[in-house]
Steps between C-alpha positions, in 0.01 A plus 500: 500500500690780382324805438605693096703773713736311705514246188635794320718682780667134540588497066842582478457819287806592284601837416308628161856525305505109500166496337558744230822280402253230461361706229798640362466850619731738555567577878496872352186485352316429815330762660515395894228518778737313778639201474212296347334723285567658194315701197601378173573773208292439184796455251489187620236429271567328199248488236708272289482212780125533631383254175704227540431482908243301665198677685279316729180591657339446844114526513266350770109377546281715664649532863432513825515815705881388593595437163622189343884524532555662095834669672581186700492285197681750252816561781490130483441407132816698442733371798372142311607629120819616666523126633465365172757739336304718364610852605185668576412782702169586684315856418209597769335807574551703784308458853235787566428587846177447496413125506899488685245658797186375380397154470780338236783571625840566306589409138828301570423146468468264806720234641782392306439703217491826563701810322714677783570746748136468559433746756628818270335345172140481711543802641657802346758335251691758280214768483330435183135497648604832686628676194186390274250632804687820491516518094151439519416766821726771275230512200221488761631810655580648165143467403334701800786736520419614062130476638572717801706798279301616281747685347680235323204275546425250203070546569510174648158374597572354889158266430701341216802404703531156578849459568526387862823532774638152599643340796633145509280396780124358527373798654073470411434831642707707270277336184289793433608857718477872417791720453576849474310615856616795713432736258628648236836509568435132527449423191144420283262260699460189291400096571809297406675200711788282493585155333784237621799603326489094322170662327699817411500589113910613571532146613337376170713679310832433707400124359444541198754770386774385277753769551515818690399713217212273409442501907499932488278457179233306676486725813421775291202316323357422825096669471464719804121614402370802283433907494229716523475463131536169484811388347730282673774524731824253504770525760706663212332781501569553846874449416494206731693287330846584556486561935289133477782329299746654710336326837472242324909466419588219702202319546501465071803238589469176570567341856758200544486262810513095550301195579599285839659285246721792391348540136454842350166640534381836371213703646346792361145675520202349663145576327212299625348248248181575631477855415797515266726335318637303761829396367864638533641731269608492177834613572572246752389222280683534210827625720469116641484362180815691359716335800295193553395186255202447680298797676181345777283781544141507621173676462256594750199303671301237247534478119251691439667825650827495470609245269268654230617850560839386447440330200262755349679844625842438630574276200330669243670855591867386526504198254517222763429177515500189733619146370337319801220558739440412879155438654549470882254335689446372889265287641420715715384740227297234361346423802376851530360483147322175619376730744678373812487781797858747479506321876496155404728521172794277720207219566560202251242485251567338134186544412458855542853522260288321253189735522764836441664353239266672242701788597832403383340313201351853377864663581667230322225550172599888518873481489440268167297768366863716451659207377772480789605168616404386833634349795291473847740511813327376826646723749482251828423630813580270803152443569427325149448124488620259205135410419374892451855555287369193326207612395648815333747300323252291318296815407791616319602199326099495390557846404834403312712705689870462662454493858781494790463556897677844552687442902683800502340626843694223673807378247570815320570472106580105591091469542487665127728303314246274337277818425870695362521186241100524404558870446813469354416271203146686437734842440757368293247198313161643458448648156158737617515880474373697682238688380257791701127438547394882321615740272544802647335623202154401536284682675502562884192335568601152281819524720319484828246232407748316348721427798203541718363185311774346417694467777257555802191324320251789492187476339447833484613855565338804708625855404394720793392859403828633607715277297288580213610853535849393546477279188410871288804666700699234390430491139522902497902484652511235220628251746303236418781323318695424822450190666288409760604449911191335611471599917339171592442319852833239569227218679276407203523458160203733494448814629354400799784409799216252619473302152748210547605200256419535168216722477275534240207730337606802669478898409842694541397837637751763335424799800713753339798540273812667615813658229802368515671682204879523537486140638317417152182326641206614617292326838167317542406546875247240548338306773573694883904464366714814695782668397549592895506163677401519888685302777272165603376521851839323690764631255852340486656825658358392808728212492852665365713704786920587528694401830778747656725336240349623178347165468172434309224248603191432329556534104412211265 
């Protein structure tokens, strides 16, 4: 069998120009990184075309530690729409380094249905992730350098700072470090660390900026800590804003490649769903659905991470909204949740399916609760029998909810055509509106119960003494009418990685609350969740090498 890499070198890939015609865009207006690649200018944008598209979602159950196939499926739902004559086009986020090394592997589909060339979109693409590290690395030096001169020094209190340096790597020993040794023409000793650039506020804001004065305007509002004499200190007041943006130039722009099947996909920005926002940018989504009819794009890990930060922040800030919704699920996901050993997930077992199928039941219950309209794709693996695809069928039609087998793995947007036709008449048929779970009105704590409750099925919450404080820092900044980016475990529905299925009468431990300001959200940390991810103990780089040729081995 084939492996994803020399499936992809074998696509015929055609030159990015051909694309872009597909779309109607200028060869002029394309911005070119090589043959395949290209950044797309934002006056491609049209406002005026964005309502009457069609904008689907793809969500997942709780997964596995490999994931679930959400990219796999979306590269494919779209090759199927395009199958079925709708012209649609597929918007992803970027691959981070980290899990490309770590234990996941890329972000480019699998099979048959992955967005191409796959080795420069896995590894360093156009340099987005670089120029948000560096954006982010400029205001970190900024702040030690005002600290170090006292001269022009704003009184900044070092034991206030909690802006961190990132790197897009999982790299566990640079979590918590000390800076500033040597003396003192070394800077001002002080305990800091680094996050992956995914958990990076710049990154946040990269997504969620709707312009690149709106993008400069949220860099500037990002909280850096306070004086002496306690008042606070924003990146503005370092006059940060303006070197940031201008790192930040090129990366701002949307990033145009193809599916095998020659369909346009966009990819831009890459935040974790875990401890982010996990989806794409805002940008990037509406630029596919002023060239595009239909736009497939897809939010990180389970429902209850991704999926609900894209309804209740990405949508709320820019206006969007989907017209259809995607729950993928696996049997081998379900067989972990019927708590069936990570080693013996490719053992036939119907029964376990049955036993994890509270999991997608309590998925399917959440995605009703924002009045989207659902659709369950079974992404097949080669290892599934009929009997355990059976039994998820029949929980769906129990649960009253369209259900197709999603083979795109092995056929390519031919294995989603049935799925394309579900999805297809629930965007352009079903009269629900979407409509968020809180007002980001109401107070911090009634946001943070409420999707703890409602969507992970909390009975209760625990506010650790340092959150407490954070709760008063918040409310002084008045910032506690932003939203809420939950950092939550991707494993369980709880807190807990080691809570599977559908658990129930558990306390959500909120550890500490971080600031997101310029993004427009502030962050629960709870559980063990880490902004810096570490490597697991055989990491994929072990795997991935180059010949004499330039060739690449190893990525998936």
């Amino acid at each position: 069998m084939a492996t994803d890499i020399e499936i992809a070198r074998k696509a015929g890939i055609k030159p990015i120009a051909e694309i872009a015609e597909k779309l109607h865009i200028p060869f002029d207006d394309l911005e070119l990184y090589g043959k395949y690649k290209a950044k797309l200018p934002l006056n491609l944008i049209d406002p005026g075309r964005i309502k009457n598209r069609k904008l689907v979602l793809v969500s997942a159950i709780s997964p596995t530690p490999a994931g679930e196939g959400k990219t796999t499926v979306s590269i494919g739902l779209a090759d199927g729409l395009n199958r079925i004559g709708k012209k649609t086009t597929v918007v992803l986020r970027e691959p981070s380094l980290g899990p490309v090394f770590g234990i996941k592997g890329g972000a480019t589909g699998g099979g048959y249905a992955q967005v191409i060339p796959m080795e420069d979109i896995n590894l360093h693409f156009t340099g987005d992730f670089a120029a948000i590290e560096k954006a982010n690395n400029l205001l970190a030096a900024l702040i030690d350098n005002n600290i170090q001169h006292t001269g022009r020094s704003l009184g900044i209190d070092p034991r206030t700072v909690h802006w961190k340096r990132v790197m897009d790597m999982n790299d566990r020993s640079l979590r918590n470090i000390i800076v500033g040794l040597g003396g003192t023409a070394s800077g001002v000793p002080r305990e800091t660390g680094f996050n992956i650039t995914a958990a990076s506020e710049v990154m946040a804001i990269l997504c969620l900026a709707e312009d690149f004065n709106d993008l400069k305007t949220r860099l500037g509002n990002i909280f850096v800590g306070y004086t002496y004499d306690k008042k606070p200190v924003f990146a503005r007041d370092l006059k940060a804003q303006g070197a940031m943006a201008a790192l930040l130039k090129d990366a701002v722009k949307p990033n145009l490649v193809q599916t095998l099947e020659g369909n346009p996909a966009i990819i831009h920005g890459g935040p974790f769903a875990n401890i982010a926002q996990g989806t794409n940018s805002v940008l990037a989504t509406k630029m596919g659905l002023s060239l595009s009819d239909y736009v497939v794009t897809e939010a990180g890990f389970g429902f209850d991470l991704g999926a609900e930060k894209f309804l209740d922040i990405k949508c709320v800030s820019s206006g969007l909204e989907p017209q259809a919704a995607v729950l993928v699920a696996t049997v081998r996901a379900l067989k972990y949740h019927g708590e069936v050993p990570v080693s013996e997930l490719n053992t036939p077992d119907a029964e376990a399916v049955r036993r994890g199928l509270e999991n997608l039941e309590k998925h399917v219950e959440n995605m009703m609760k924002f009045n989207v309209c659902p659709v369950v794709a079974v992404n097949r693996f080669a290892t599934d029998t009929n009997e355990e695809i059976r039994v998820i069928q029949e929980k769906c039609r129990d649960l009253g909810v369209n259900v197709a087998v999603a083979d795109v793995w092995a056929k390519g947007g031919e294995g989603a055509e049935e799925l394309a036709r579900l999805v297809a008449d629930a965007a352009e048929n079903c009269t629900s509106t979407m409509k968020p779970l809180y007002d980001w009105n109401w107070p911090v704590e009634k946001k943070i119960e409420t999707i703890a409750r409602e969507i992970y099925g909390a009975s209760a919450i625990d506010y650790r003494a340092q959150a407490k404080k954070d709760l008063e820092v918040v409310a002084e900044l008045g910032l506690d009418k932003k939203a809420v980016c939950i950092a939550k475990t991707q494993k369980s529905l709880s807190d807990n990685p080691k809570l599977l299925g559908r658990p129930e009468h558990f306390v959500v431990t909120v550890r500490e609350i971080e600031i997101a300001a310029g993004a427009g959200f502030i962050i629960p940390i709870t559980g063990n969740i880490m902004r810096m991810p570490g490597l697991p103990a055989t990491p994929a780089a072990e795997h991935i090498d180059i010949d004499e040729n330039g060739r690449i081995t190893g990525l998936s």
